[in-house]
N, C-alpha and C positions, 0 to 999 in steps of 0.2 A: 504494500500500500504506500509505504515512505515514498520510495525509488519512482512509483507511477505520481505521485507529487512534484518531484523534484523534477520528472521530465517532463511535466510541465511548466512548471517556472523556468528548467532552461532554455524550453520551446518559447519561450517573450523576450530570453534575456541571453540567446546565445553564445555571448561574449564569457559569462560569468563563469560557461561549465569546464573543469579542466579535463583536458584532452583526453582521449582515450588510446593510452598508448599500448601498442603490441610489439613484440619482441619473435623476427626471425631467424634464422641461419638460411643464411641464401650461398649458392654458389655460384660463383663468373666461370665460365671457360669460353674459351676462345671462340669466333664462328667467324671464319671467312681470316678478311684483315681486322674484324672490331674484335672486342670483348661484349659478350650478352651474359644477363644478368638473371638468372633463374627463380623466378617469383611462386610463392605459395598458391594454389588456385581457392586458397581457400578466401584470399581478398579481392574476387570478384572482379578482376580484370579478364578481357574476352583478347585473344590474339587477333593482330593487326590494331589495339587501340592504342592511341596516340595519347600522351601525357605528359603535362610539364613536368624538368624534374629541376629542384636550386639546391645547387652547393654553394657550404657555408665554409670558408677558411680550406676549403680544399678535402674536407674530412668527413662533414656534414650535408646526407643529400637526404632531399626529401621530394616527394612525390605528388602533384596536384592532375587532379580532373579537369582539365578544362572545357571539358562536354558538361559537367553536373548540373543539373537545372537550379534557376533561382530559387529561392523561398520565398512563396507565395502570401500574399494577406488573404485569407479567409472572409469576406466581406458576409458572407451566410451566414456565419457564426457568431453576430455580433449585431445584424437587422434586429433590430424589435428589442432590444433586450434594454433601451433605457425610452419607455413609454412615458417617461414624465418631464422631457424637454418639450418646453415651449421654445420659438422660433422668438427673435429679439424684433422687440418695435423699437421705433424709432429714437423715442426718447431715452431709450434704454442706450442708446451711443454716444450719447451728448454726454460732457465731464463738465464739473465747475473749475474754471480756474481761480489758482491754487499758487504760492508763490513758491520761488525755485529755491531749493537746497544750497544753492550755491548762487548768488547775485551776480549776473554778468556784468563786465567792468567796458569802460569805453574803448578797449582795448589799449590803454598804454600803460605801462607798470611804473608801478612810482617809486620800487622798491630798487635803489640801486645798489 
């Protein structure tokens, strides 16, 4: 029940949840004149797809999707659910003026 909580909350707030990291042993051997790099099939990449990959300091590479769809706003999920706004009249935009936090000066400083 927790966990189906929490992927919620990081479902609004994606940034917050920390990563989910997996640990392989992969093996390079040779193919042709390159090196190719032998992937787990169990991370759901299909052969012939294309994929950014960035290294960091020469040591650190990692791997992005650049086909993964955006994430979407749910506009259905959210219709109807606040029935007690009313729409703004007019007079509801109009402000009294109010004097400024800070008095603007003629613009020349007298302070030398």
């Amino acid at each position: 029940m927790r966990e189906q909580v929490l992927d919620r909350l990081w479902g609004s707030a994606p940034w917050m949840k920390l990563p989910d990291k997996q640990r392989f042993r992969v093996k390079i051997f040779k193919s042709g004149n390159s090196l190719a790099l032998r992937l787990p099939a169990s991370l759901g990449l299909r052969a012939g797809m294309e994929v950014d990959m960035d290294v960091q300091d020469g040591q650190y590479f990692s791997f992005s999707n650049p086909d993964q769809p955006k994430r979407k706003f749910n506009v259905a999920k959210v219709c109807g659910s606040a029935t007690d706004l009313q729409p703004l009249v007019d007079d509801d935009r109009l402000f009294e003026e109010r004097p400024l936090a800070c008095p603007k000066g003629d613009g020349s400083d007298d302070a030398a």
